[in-house]
N, C-alpha and C positions, 0 to 999 in steps of 0.2 A: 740689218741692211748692210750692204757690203757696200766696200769704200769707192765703188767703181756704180752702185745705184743712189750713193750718196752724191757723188761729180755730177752726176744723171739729171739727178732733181736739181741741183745746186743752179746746174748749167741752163736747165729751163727755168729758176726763177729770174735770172739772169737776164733773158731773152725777153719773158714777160715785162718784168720790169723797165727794158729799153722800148717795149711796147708800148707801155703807159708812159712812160714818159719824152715820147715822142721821136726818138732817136735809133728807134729798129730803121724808118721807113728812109733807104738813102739810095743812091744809083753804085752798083759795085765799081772799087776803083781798076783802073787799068791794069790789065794782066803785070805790066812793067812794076807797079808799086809793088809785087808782092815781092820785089825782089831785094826790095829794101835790103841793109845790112844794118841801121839803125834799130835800137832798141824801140818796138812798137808800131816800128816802119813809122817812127815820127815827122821822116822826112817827105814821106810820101804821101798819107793816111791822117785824118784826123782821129783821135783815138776810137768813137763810137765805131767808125769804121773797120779797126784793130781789132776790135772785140768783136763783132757780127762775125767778118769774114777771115780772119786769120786765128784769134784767139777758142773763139768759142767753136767755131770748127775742127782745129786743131788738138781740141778736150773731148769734143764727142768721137773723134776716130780712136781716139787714145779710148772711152768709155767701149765703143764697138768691141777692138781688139781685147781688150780685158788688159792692155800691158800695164807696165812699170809704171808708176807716179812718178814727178820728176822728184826733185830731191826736194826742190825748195819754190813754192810759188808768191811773188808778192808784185800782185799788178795792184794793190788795191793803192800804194805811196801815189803810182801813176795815175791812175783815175781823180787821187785828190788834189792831183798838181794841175791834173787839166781842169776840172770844174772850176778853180779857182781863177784861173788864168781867162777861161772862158767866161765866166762871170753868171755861171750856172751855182743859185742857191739854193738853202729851202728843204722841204720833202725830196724833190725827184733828186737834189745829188746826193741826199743820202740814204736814202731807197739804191741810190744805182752802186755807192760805194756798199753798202749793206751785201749787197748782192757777191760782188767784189770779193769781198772781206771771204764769206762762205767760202766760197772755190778756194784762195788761196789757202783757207785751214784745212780745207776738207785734202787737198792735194798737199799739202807741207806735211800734217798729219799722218799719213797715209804713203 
């Protein structure tokens, strides 16, 4: 499998998993948020939102094109800083960090 249908798959347990765990289904934010300059558009976005519409889209146009991995991926610190904060425990945050975790080897790696 190449490191571009590895992202592929990674990217749709991803999606699934924000499915089950109840955090795919949300209203997209305002054109304006995406203009963030913070890290995650933290300023703008709560993170699930990050990941649906800026992250995870951002990795499949990257999977489309076949380009460049970036050099270094690690959202997964950020996903454990929100669940915490948020007071998401249990399976579903670590199903969604799990998830997480994937992408950033499979793209650090690669």
């Amino acid at each position: 499998m190449s490191a571009h249908q590895e992202l592929a798959a990674a990217l749709r347990e991803l999606e699934a998993t924000m499915r089950a765990t109840d955090q795919w289904r949300m209203a997209q934010p305002d054109p304006t948020a995406f203009e963030s300059i913070e890290p995650f558009c933290a300023d703008t976005m709560a993170l699930p939102q990050w990941l649906r519409f800026v992250f995870i889209v951002r990795l499949e146009a990257l999977v489309d094109a076949k380009a460049p991995m970036p050099a270094v991926c690690e959202v997964a610190p950020a996903v454990e800083a929100w669940l915490a904060q948020s007071g998401v425990r249990g399976v579903e945050g670590q199903m969604l960090i799990r998830a997480v975790k994937t992408i950033d080897r499979v793209v650090t790696e690669n």
